[in-house]
N, C-alpha and C positions, 0 to 999 in steps of 0.2 A: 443175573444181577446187573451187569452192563445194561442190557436193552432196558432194564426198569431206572435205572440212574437216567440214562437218553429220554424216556418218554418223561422222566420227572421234570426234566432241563427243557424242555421244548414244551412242556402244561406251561412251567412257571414263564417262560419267555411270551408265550402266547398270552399269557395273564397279563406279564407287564406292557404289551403290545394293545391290550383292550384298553391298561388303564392310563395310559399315554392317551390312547385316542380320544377315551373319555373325558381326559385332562386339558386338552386343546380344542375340544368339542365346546368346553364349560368356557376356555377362553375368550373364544373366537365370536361366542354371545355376548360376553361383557365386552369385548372390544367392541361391537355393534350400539350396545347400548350409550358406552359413553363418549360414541362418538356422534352418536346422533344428541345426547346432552350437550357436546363443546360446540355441537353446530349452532342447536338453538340461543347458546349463552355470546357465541360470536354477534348472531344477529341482532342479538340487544345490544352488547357492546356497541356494535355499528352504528345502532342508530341511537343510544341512549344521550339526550340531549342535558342531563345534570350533571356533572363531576364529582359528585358523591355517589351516585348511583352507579355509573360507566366505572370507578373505583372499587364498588363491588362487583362488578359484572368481570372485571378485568381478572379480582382474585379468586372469582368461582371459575374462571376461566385457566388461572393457572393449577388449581387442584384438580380438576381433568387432565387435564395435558399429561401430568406428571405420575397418573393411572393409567395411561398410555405409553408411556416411557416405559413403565414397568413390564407390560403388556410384549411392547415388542422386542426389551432384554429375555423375555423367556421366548419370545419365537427366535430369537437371534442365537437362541442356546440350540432351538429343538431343530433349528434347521441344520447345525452340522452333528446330528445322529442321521443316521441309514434308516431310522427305523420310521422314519415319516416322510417316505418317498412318493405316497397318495395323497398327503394331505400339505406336501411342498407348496402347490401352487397356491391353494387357500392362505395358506403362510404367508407366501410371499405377498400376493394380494393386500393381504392385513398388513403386514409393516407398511409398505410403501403408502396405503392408508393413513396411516398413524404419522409417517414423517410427512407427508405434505397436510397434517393439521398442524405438527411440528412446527413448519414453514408461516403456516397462516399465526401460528403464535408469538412468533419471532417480530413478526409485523408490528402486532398489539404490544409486545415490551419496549422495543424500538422507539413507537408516538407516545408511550407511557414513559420513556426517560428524558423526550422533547414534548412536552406540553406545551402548547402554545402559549400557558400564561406565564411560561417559566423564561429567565435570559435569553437562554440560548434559541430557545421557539421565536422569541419577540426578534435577534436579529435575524432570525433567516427572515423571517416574513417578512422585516423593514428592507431586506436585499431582496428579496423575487419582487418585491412593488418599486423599487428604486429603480426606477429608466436609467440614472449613470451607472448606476453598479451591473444591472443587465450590462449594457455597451462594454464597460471594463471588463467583465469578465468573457466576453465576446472577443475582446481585443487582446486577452492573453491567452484562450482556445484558439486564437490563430496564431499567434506567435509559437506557443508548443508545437503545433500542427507542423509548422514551416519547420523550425527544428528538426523533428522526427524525421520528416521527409529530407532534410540537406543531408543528417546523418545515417539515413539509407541510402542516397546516392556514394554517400562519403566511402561506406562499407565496399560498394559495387566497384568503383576505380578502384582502393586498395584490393579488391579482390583477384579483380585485372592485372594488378600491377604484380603481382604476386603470381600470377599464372605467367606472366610476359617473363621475367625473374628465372623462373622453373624451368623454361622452355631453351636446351641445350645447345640450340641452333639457333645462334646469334647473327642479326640481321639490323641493317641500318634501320626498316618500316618498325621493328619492334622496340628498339630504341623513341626514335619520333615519337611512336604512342604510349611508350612509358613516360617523357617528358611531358606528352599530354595531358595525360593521364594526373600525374602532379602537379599539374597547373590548377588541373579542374578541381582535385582535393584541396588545393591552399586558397582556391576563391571558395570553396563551400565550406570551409573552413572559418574564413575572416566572413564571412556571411551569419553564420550560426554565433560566432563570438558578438558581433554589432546586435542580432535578434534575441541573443540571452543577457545582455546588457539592458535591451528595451524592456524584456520583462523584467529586469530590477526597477528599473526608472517606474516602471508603470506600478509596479508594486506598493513604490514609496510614496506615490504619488506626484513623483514629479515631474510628469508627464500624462497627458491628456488622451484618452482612449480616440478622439478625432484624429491624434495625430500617428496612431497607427494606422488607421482608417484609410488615411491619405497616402500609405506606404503600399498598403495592398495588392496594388496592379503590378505594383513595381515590382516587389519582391515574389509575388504567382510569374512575373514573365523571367526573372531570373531562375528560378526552381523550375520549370518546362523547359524555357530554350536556349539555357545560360549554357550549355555546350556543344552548340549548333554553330556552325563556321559565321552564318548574319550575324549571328547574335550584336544588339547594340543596346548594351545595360544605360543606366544612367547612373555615371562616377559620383556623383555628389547625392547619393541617395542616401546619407546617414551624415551628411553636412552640418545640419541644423541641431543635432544631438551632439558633436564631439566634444562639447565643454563639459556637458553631465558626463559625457564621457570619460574623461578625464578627469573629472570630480571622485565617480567610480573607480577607478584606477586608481589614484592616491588613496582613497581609501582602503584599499586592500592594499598597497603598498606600505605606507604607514602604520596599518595595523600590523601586517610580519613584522615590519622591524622593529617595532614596540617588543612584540614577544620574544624576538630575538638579544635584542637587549636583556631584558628581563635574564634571558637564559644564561648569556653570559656576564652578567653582573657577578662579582664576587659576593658571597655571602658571607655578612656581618656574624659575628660571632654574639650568643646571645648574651644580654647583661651578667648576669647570675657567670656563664662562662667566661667572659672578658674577665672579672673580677678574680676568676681563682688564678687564671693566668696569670695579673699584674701579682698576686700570691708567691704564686711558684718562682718567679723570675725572680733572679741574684737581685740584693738592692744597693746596686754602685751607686756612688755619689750622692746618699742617702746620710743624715747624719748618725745615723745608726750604723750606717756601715763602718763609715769614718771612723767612731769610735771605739768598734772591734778590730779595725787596724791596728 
């Protein structure tokens, strides 16, 4: 009875074993078919010159995709069964198929939510042809850049200083170099502070992408040799900016203390509660009171 139960369970598993394979057989066609349909509707897309058309091209584009999607949710099922260890690699094949048409779709929604004839298409395009706006944004890609860079050297002395720190066997040379050491941290310090200031100013417009332009040498030979014993900076290299500077500063100064005020202001009691209060309270010196004296 046993060995007929066993051969019963191993028909039926070999049954469900055909009809899996058969199942993924029938898949792995339509995944071919409508992928070679998103391709041909891509290339119209691409090249369809009317905005009514390329609008249709776009949504017969997104109902492929989305039979694709489905496609690879059932290889995503069938790839963690055991029971499709021959036909894994096809599998795999086919998703990875299906997500970089994924990828090219992602493309087509992206230029389909910036149209060119739409706001936001019209300013990029008035910035990538604006020669000032190139230049500016040229001149705050190196302001960040310089950043970045002082606040990896900044990390590298802290780093130091912190191993000098550690280090049990206390020595005048180790001293010296920790002294050094926070020297170089509070100049790339007051360095990165004047460079995050210049990208406010420049921001605002209150400063001229030429006149970063003109800072460049200066502030590339501080960032390479600004901790080499020659070293010979130029002191008045943020000369010419310290009244915006200062400008900036009050502003953020003035704004805390606005808020702070604010914070500590007593608050008014509202009408409607003023009123029940003047209520509540005994009314001495009131001719009403007087009179119930």
């Amino acid at each position: 009875f046993f060995c007929f139960v066993q051969r019963g369970e191993q028909t039926q598993k070999m049954g469900d074993k055909r009809k899996l394979a058969g199942e993924i057989e029938r898949t792995v066609k339509q995944i071919n078919d409508h992928s070679e349909a998103f391709e041909e509707i891509w290339e119209k897309v691409q090249s369809a010159s009317n905005p009514n058309q390329k609008e249709k091209y776009e949504a017969d584009l997104k109902k492929e995709i989305k039979k694709l999607q489905r496609f690879r949710d059932s290889i995503k099922t069938w790839l963690t069964s055991p029971e499709v260890k021959t036909q894994k690699p096809l599998l795999l094949e086919k998703r990875k198929q299906i997500e970089k048409q994924m990828e090219k779709f992602k493309i087509v929604e992206k230029e389909t939510k910036t149209k060119a004839y739409s706001k936001e298409g019209l300013l990029r395009l008035a910035q990538k042809e604006d020669p000032a706006e190139k230049e500016r944004q040229a001149a705050r890609d190196f302001l960040n850049s310089c950043v970045d860079r002082l606040n990896l050297l900044v990390d590298k002395c802290e780093a130091e200083v912190e191993l000098l720190q550690k280090n049990k066997k206390k020595n005048p040379k180790d001293a010296r170099r920790s002294d050094e050491l926070q020297e170089h941290i509070e100049k790339h310090k007051f360095h990165i502070d004047k460079l995050e200031m210049l990208l406010r100013l420049l921001d605002n417009e209150s400063i001229e992408a030429e006149q970063i332009n003109e800072l460049k040498d200066d502030v590339e030979y501080y960032i390479t040799d600004g901790t080499e014993p020659d070293f010979c900076g130029n002191d008045d290299l943020y000369e010419e900016f310290e009244e915006l500077f200062s400008q900036l500063e009050f502003n953020v100064v003035d704004s805390t203390d606005h808020k702070e005020k604010e914070k500590e202001a007593p608050k008014e009691d509202p009408p409607a509660t003023a009123a029940a209060s003047a209520a509540a309270a005994p009314a001495t010196g009131t001719p009403a009171a007087t009179a119930a004296t």
